[in-house]
C-alpha positions in Angstrom: 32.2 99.3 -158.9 31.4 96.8 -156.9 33.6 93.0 -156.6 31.3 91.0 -159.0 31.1 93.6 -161.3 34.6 94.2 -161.6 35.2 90.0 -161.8 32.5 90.8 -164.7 35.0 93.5 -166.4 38.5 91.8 -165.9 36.7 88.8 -167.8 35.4 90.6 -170.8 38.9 92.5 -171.2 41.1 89.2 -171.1 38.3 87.6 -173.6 38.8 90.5 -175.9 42.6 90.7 -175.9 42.8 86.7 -176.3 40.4 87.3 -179.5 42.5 89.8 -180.5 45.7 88.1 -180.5 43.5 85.3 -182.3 42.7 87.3 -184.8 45.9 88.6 -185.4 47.7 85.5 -185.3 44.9 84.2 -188.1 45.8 87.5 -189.7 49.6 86.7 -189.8 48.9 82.8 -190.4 47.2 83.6 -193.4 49.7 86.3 -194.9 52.4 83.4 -194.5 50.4 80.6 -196.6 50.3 83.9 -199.4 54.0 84.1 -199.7 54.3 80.5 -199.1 52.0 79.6 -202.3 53.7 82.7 -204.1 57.0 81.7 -204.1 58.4 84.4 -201.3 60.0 81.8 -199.0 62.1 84.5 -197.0 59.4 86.4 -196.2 56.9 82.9 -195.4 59.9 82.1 -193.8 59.9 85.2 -191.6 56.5 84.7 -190.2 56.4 81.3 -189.8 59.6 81.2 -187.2 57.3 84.3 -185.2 54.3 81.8 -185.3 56.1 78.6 -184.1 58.0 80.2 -181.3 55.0 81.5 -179.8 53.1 77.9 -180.0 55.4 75.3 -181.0 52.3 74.2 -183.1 52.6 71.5 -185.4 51.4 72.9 -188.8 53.6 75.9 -188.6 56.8 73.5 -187.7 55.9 71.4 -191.3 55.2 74.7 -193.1 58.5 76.2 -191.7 60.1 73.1 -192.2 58.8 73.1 -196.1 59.9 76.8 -196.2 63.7 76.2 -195.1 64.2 72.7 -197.5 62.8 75.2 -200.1 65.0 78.1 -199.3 68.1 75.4 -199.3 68.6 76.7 -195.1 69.1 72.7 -194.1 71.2 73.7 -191.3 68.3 75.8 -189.9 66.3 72.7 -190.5 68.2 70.5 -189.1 68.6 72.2 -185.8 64.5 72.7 -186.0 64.0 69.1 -186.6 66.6 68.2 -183.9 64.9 70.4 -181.2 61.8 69.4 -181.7 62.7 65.6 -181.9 64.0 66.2 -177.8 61.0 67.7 -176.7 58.9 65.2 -178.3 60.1 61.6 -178.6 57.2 59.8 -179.2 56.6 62.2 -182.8 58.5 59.4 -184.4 57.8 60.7 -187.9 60.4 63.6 -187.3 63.0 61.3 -188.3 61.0 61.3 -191.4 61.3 64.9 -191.3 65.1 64.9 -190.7 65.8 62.3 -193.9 64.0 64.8 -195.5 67.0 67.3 -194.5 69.6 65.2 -195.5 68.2 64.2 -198.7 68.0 67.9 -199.5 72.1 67.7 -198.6 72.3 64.5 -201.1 73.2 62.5 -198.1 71.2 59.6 -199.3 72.4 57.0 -196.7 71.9 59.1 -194.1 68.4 59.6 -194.9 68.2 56.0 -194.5 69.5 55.3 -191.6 66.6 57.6 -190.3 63.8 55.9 -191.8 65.6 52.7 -190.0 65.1 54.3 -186.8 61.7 55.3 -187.1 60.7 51.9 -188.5 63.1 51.1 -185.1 60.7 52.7 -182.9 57.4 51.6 -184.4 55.5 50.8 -181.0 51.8 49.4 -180.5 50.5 52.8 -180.4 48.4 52.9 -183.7 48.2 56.9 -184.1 51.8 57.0 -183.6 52.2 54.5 -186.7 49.1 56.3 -188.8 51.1 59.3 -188.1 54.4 57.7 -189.5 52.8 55.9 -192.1 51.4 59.4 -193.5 55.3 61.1 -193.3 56.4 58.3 -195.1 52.7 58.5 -197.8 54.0 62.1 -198.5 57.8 61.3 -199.5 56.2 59.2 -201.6 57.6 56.3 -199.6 54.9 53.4 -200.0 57.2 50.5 -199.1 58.1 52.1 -196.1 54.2 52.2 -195.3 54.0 49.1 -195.5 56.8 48.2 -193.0 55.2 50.4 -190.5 51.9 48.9 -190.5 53.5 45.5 -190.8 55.8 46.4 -187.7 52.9 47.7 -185.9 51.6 43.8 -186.4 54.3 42.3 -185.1 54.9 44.4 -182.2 51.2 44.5 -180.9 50.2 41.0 -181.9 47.4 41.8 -184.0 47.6 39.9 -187.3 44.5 42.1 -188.8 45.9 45.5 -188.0 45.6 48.0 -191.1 44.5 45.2 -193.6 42.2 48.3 -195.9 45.3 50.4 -195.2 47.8 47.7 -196.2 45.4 46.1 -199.1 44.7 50.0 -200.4 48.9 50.4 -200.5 49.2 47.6 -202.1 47.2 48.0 -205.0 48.4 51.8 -205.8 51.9 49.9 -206.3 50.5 47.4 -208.3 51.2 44.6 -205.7 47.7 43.0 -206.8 48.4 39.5 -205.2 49.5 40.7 -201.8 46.5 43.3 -201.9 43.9 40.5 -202.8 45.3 38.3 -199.6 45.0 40.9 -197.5 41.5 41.4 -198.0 41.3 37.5 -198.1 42.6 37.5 -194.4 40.4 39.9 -194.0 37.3 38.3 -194.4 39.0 35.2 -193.2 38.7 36.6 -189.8 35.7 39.2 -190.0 32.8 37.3 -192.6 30.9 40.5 -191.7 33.0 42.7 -193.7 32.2 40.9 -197.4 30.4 43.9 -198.0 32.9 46.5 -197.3 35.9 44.4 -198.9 33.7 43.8 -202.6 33.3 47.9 -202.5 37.2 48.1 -202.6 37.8 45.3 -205.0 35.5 46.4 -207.3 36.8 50.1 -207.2 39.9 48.6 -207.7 38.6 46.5 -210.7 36.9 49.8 -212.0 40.2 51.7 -211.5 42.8 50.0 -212.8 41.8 48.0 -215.6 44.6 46.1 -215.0 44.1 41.9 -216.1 46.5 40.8 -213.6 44.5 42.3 -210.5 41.1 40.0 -212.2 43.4 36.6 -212.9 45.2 36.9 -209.1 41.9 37.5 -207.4 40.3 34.6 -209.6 43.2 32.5 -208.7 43.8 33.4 -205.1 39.7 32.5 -204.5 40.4 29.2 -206.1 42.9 28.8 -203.5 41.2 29.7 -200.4 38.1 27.4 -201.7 39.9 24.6 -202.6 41.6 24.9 -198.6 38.1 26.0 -197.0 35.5 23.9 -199.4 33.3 24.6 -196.5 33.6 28.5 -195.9 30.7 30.1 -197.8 32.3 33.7 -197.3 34.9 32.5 -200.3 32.0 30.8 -202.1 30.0 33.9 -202.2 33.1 36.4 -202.8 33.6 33.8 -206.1 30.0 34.4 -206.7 30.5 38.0 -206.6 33.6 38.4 -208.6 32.3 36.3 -211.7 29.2 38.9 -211.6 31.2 41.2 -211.6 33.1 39.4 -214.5 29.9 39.0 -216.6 31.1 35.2 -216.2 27.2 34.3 -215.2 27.6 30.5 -215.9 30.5 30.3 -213.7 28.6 32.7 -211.0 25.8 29.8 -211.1 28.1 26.4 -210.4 29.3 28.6 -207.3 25.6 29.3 -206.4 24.8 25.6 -206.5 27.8 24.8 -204.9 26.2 26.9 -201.9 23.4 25.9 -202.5 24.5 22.3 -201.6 26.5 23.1 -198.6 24.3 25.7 -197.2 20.6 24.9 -198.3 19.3 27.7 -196.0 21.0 30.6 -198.1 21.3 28.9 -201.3 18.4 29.7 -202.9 18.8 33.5 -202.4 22.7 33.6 -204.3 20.6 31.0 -207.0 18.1 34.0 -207.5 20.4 36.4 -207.2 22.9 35.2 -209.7 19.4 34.7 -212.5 18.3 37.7 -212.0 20.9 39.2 -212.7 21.8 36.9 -215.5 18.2 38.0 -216.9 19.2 41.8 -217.1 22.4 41.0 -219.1 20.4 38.9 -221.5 22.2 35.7 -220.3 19.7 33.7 -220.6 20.5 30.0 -220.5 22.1 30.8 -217.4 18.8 32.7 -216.0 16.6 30.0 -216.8 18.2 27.4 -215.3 18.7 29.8 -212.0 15.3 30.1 -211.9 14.3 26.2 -212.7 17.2 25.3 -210.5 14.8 27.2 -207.8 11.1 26.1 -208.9 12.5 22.4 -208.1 12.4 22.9 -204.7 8.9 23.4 -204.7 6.4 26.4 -202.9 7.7 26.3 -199.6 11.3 27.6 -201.3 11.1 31.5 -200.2 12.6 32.5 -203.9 9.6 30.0 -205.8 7.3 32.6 -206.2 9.6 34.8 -207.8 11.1 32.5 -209.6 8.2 31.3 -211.3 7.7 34.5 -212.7 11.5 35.1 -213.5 10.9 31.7 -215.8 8.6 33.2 -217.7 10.0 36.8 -217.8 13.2 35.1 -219.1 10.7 32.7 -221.7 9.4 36.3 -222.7 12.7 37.8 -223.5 14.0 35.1 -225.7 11.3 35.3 -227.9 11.1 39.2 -228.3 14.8 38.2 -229.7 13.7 35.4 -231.5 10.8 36.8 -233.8 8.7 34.7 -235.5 8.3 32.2 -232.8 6.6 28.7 -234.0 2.7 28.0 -233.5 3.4 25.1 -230.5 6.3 27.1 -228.7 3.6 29.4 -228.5 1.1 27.6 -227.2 2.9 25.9 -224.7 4.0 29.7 -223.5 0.2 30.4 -223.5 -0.3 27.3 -221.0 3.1 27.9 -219.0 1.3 31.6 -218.3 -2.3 30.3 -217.9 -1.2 27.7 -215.0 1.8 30.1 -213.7 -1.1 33.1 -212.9 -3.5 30.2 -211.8 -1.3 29.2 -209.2 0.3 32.6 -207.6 -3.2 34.9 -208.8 -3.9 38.6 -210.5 -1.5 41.0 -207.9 0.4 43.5 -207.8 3.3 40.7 -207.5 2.4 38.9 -210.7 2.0 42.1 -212.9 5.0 42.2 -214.5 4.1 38.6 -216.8 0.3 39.9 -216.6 1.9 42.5 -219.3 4.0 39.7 -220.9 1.2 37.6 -221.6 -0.8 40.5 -222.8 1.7 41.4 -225.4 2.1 37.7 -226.0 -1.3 37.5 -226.9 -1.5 40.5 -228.9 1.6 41.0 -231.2 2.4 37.1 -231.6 -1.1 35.2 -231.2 -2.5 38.3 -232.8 -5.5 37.7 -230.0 -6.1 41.4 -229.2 -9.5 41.2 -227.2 -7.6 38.3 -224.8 -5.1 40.9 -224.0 -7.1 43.7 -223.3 -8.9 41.7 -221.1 -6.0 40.9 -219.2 -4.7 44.8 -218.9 -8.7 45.8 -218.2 -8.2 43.1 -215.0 -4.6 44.2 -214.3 -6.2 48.2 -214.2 -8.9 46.7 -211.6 -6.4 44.8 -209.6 -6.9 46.5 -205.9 -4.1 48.7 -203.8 -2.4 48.9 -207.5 -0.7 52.5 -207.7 -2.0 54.8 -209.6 1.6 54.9 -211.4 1.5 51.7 -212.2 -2.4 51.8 -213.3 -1.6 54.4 -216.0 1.7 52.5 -216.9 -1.3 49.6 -217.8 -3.0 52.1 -219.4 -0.2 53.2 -222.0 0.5 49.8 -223.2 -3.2 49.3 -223.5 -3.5 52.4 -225.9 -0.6 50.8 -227.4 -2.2 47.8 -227.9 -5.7 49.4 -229.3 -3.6 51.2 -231.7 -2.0 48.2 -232.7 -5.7 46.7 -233.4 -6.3 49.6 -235.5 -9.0 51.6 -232.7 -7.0 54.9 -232.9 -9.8 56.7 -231.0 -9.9 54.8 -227.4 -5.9 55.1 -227.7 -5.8 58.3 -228.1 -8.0 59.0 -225.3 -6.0 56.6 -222.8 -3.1 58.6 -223.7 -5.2 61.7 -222.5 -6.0 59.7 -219.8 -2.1 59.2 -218.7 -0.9 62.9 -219.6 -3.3 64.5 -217.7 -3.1 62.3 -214.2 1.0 62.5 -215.0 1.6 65.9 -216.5 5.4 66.3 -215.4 6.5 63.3 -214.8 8.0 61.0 -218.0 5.2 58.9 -218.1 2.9 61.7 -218.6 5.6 62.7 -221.3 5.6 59.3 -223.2 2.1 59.4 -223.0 2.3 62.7 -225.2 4.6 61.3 -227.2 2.3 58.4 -228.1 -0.7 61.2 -228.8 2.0 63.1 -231.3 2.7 59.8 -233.3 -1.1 59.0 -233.0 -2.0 62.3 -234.8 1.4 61.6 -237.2 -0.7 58.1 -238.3 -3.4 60.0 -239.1 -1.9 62.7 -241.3 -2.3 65.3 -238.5 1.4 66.7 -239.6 1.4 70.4 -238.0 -0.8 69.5 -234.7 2.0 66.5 -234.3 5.1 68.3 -234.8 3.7 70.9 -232.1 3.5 68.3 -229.8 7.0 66.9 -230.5 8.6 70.1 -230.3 7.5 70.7 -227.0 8.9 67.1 -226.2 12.3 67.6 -227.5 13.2 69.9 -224.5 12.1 66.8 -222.2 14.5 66.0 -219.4 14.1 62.0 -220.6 16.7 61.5 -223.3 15.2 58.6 -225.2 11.7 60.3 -225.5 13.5 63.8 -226.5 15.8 62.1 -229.0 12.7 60.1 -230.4 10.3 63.4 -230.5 13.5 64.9 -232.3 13.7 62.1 -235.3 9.8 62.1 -236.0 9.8 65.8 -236.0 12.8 66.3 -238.3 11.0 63.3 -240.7 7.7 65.4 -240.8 9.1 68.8 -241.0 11.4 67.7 -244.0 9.1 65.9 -245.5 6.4 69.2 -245.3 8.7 71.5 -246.9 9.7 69.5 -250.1 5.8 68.1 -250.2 3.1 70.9 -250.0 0.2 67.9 -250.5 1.7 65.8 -248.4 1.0 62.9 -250.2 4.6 60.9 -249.9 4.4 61.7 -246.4 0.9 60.6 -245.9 1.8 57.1 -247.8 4.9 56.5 -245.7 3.1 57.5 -241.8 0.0 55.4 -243.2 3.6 52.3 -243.6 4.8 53.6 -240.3 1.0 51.9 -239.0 1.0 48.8 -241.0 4.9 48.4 -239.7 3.6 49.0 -236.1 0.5 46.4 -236.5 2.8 43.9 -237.5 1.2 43.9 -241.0 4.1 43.6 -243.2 3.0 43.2 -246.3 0.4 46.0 -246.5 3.8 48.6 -244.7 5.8 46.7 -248.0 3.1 47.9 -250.6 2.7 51.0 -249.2 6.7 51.4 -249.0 6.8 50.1 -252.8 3.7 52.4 -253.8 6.6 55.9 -252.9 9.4 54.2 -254.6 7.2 53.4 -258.1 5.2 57.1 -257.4 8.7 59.0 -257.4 12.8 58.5 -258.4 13.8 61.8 -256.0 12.1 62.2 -252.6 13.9 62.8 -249.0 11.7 60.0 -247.7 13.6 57.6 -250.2 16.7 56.6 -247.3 13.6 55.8 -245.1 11.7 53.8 -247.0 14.9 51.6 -247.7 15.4 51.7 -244.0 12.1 50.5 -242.9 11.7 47.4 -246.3 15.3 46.4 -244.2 13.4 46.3 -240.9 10.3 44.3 -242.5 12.8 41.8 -244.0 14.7 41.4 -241.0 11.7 41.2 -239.2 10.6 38.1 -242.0 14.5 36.7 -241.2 15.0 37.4 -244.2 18.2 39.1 -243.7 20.1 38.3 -247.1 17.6 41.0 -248.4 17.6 43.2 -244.9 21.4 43.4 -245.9 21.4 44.2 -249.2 18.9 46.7 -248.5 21.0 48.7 -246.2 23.9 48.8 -248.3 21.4 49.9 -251.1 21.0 52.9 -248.5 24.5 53.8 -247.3 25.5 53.6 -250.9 23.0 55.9 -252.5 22.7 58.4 -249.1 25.9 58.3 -247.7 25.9 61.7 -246.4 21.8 61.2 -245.1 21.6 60.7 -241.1 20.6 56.9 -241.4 24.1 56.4 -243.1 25.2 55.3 -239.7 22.3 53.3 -238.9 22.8 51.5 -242.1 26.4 50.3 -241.6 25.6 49.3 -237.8 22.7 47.2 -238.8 24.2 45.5 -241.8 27.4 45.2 -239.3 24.9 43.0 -236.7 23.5 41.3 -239.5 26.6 40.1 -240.9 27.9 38.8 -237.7 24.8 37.3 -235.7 22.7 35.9 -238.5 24.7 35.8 -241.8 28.2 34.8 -240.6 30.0 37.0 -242.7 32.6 38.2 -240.0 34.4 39.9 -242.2 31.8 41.8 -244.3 30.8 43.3 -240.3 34.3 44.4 -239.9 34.8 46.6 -242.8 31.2 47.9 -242.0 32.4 48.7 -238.0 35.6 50.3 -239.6 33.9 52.3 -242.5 31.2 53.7 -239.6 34.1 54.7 -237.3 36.1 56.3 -240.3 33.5 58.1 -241.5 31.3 58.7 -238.7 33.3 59.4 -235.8 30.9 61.3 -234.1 28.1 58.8 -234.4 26.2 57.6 -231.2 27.2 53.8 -232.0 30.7 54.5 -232.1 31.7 53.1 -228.6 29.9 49.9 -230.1 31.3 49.7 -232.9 35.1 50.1 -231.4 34.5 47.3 -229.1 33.3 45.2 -231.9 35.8 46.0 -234.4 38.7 45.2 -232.3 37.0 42.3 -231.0 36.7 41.0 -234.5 39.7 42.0 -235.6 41.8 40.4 -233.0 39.7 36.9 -233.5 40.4 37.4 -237.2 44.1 39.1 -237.7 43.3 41.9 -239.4 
């Protein structure tokens, strides 16, 4: 064999045998952590010592360390920990380790004196002090944490050493005003971190639950603001915190606040802060975001969107407010004939080109001015194809609401085929099933829905569900159909906003009958007509007509959370809600408004002492 060759041999040998031992010492290792995890400290015990003398490796001195406290050996411990403290001085956390001994031995003040002199020997070396922190984190230690990384501070001169570490300690012990200035300093010294420190606060807000950490933050940014009236990282962090408050009007004297100081980002926290006023139904505090904005003129970078915001907020108020009077409409008609004028037909402006079409439609009852303004917003160029058969939906919607049940249909078509798995395709089927259910179609409908209720969209499975429980039940006790066919042919005239032909119809199966399942729904839907009238002394009395007589009937719930709204938001019968929140919850646990109707029971019944 010649020299390289045998170089080649020697190598492979020594590789084998070193992946041998490997392997065995992984072998061993692992037959430890079994006896370790079983309870047989002797024989964990046993292995451990063979592993550590052969490596002095760290892991198998803590599990051997763990074995002997468990065992009760704290003399073999001790002269462990003591041996390895000698070798390695700097491992300042084995005094940790050696408490740990004599607080096995009940010598309390001992232990101590050890932590002292780790604490003692705290130098600027920030592994050595993570390292210590952690032996202290697993004693369960925390104030001793938070010396180290406050001696770490003080020995290396660095004021903003281990602030997330510090702040994170802090608030695990409850310490909610020394966590909040720590992140305070924080962004004091590094504005570029806001981001970062409002993840933490707000997991910490999430977490605990806990008023005092919300009233110390509140208070300790009133502080800083009222010291720095010029640093906008505190403004903005107040900005943040009452968002995250729901505290939207206070959110918005901050944002102008900025605004002031700081013209050049002041309009973007004013949008901001609308916005997302706007999506929590705030909106006194959206539009005068957004107006706040539209001051400032077009060259403001947040006009254009504001504009529209105006009117997007102008929109939702009165889909809360039905009826709406004859010159609030027309000066909403005007506001959205000068505000598309002025910024054009675009992708940009679609969302109020579908306001002002439903505007149109269901309040001005002008259905060819509305389809006229979809028809332009389909043609619009570069407009997704998505978005074009999003268009197309409401516009079925809207032809069925004129009573043209034949082009709906077929733009429903239209939007199921381009979109055959994805929701839209799905609510488009959904629309084609209640289509054929409006025009007595009951067995080619309930196919359709059936197929819907296994759709991965909840609120389009849930709503196929309900219509095809209300035919199929309605089938079986009705061979002709004809209750059924009175109350879908309703079900249109309630849609169309013709609410005195659903009432007739609705009237015509309660004179035609005294015992019908379709009797809780046609209470249900002369409650929605009446509410929809504001006349709500009759919605109410209505709904109570139902949960009395069909208390055991799956509107029952429906019935009490209604009249519960009712009572509180438009009748002011406070009282008359509670017991209906209470009776729900008592009787219907299991209902899908009981989260709601907690939070508004004890609301109520703390305000009124019962």
């Amino acid at each position: 064999m010649n020299k390289y060759r045998s170089k080649r041999f020697l190598a492979l040998v020594l590789w084998l045998l070193s992946l041998s031992f490997t392997q065995a010492q992984q072998t061993k290792e692992q037959l430890a952590a079994y006896y370790y995890s079983h309870g047989e400290y002797a024989q964990a015990a046993e292995i451990y010592e063979g592993l550590y003398d052969k490596t002095s490796n760290k892991f198998y001195y803590q599990m051997l360390l763990n074995t002997y406290l468990e065992l009760g050996q704290t003399r073999d411990a001790e002269r462990m920990v003591e041996k390895r403290m000698k070798k390695h001085p700097k491992e300042i956390e084995l005094h940790v380790d050696l408490a740990s001994v004599w607080q096995k031995k009940g010598e309390k003040k001992k232990a101590e004196k050890q932590y002292a002199e780790a604490l003692k020997q705290v130098s600027p070396d920030v592994k050595q002090a993570e390292s210590l922190a952690h032996a202290f984190e697993n004693i369960g230690r925390k104030d001793l944490m938070i010396e180290t990384y406050l001696k770490v501070r003080e020995v290396s001169g660095n004021r903003y050493l281990f602030i997330n570490e510090i702040a994170a300690t802090y608030g695990s012990m409850g310490n909610y005003e020394a966590m909040t200035q720590e992140y305070l300093d924080l962004l004091d010294n590094s504005p570029r971190s806001i981001e970062s420190i409002q993840v933490s606060l707000q997991r910490a807000l999430r977490e605990t639950g806990d008023e005092r950490l919300s009233d110390g933050l509140r208070t300790a940014l009133i502080e800083r603001i009222r010291e720095q009236p010029n640093n906008k990282s505190y403004i903005e962090m107040m900005i943040w915190f009452s968002l995250q408050m729901k505290d939207f009007d206070f959110a918005l004297t901050q944002a102008k606040a900025i605004d002031a100081r700081f013209p050049d980002i002041g309009s973007e926290q004013l949008y901001r802060v609308a916005d997302i006023a706007l999506s929590n139904k705030d909106y006194e505090v959206a539009l005068d975001g957004f107006a706040t904005i539209v001051k400032k003129g077009p060259e403001n970078p947040q006009y254009f969107k504001s504009r529209m915001g105006t009117l997007q907020v102008e929109f939702a108020r009165l889909n809360r407010n039905f009826p709406v009077s004859t010159d609030e409409l027309q000066r909403l008609k005007k506001e959205y004939e000068e505000t598309l004028g002025e910024l054009g037909k675009s992708p940009n402006t679609l969302p109020i080109m579908r306001d002002y079409a439903s505007l149109l439609a269901y309040y001005d009852n002008d259905v060819q001015a509305a389809a006229d303004i979809l028809y332009d917003a389909i043609e619009i160029p570069k407009l997704p194809k998505k978005s074009q058969c999003e268009i197309k939906l409401e516009l079925g919607d809207l032809l069925l609401f004129a009573g043209d049940i034949w082009d709906a249909s077929l733009l429903y078509m239209q939007v199921e085929k381009a979109f055959k798995n994805d929701a839209i395709g799905a609510q488009a089927k959904l629309s084609n099933a209640k289509l054929s259910y409006y025009n007595n179609d009951f067995v080619w409908a309930k196919s359709q829905l059936d197929v819907l209720r296994a759709s991965t969209t909840k609120l389009i499975a849930n709503d196929a569900m309900e219509l095809s429980l209300l035919i199929s039940d309605n089938m079986e006790d009705d061979s002709t159909y004809g209750m059924l066919e009175l109350y879908a042919a309703a079900d249109l005239m309630l849609y169309r906003n013709l609410l005195d032909s659903a009432w007739y119809l609705l009237d015509e199966i309660s004179h035609r009958t005294l015992s019908h399942p379709l009797l809780d729904e046609v209470l249900m839907q002369k409650a929605k007509i009446r509410m929809r009238q504001s006349r709500y002394e009759e919605a109410d009395s209505l709904l109570e007509q139902l949960f009395n007589f069909y208390p055991d009937d799956i509107l029952a719930d429906d019935a009490l959370m209604t009249r519960a709204k009712i009572n509180e938001e438009r009748l002011n019968r406070p009282l008359v809600a509670l017991e209906c929140y209470e009776k729900l919850l008592i009787d219907y646990p299991v209902s899908l408004y009981a989260d709601q109707a907690r939070k508004q029971y004890n609301k109520l019944k703390t305000k009124y002492g019962r």
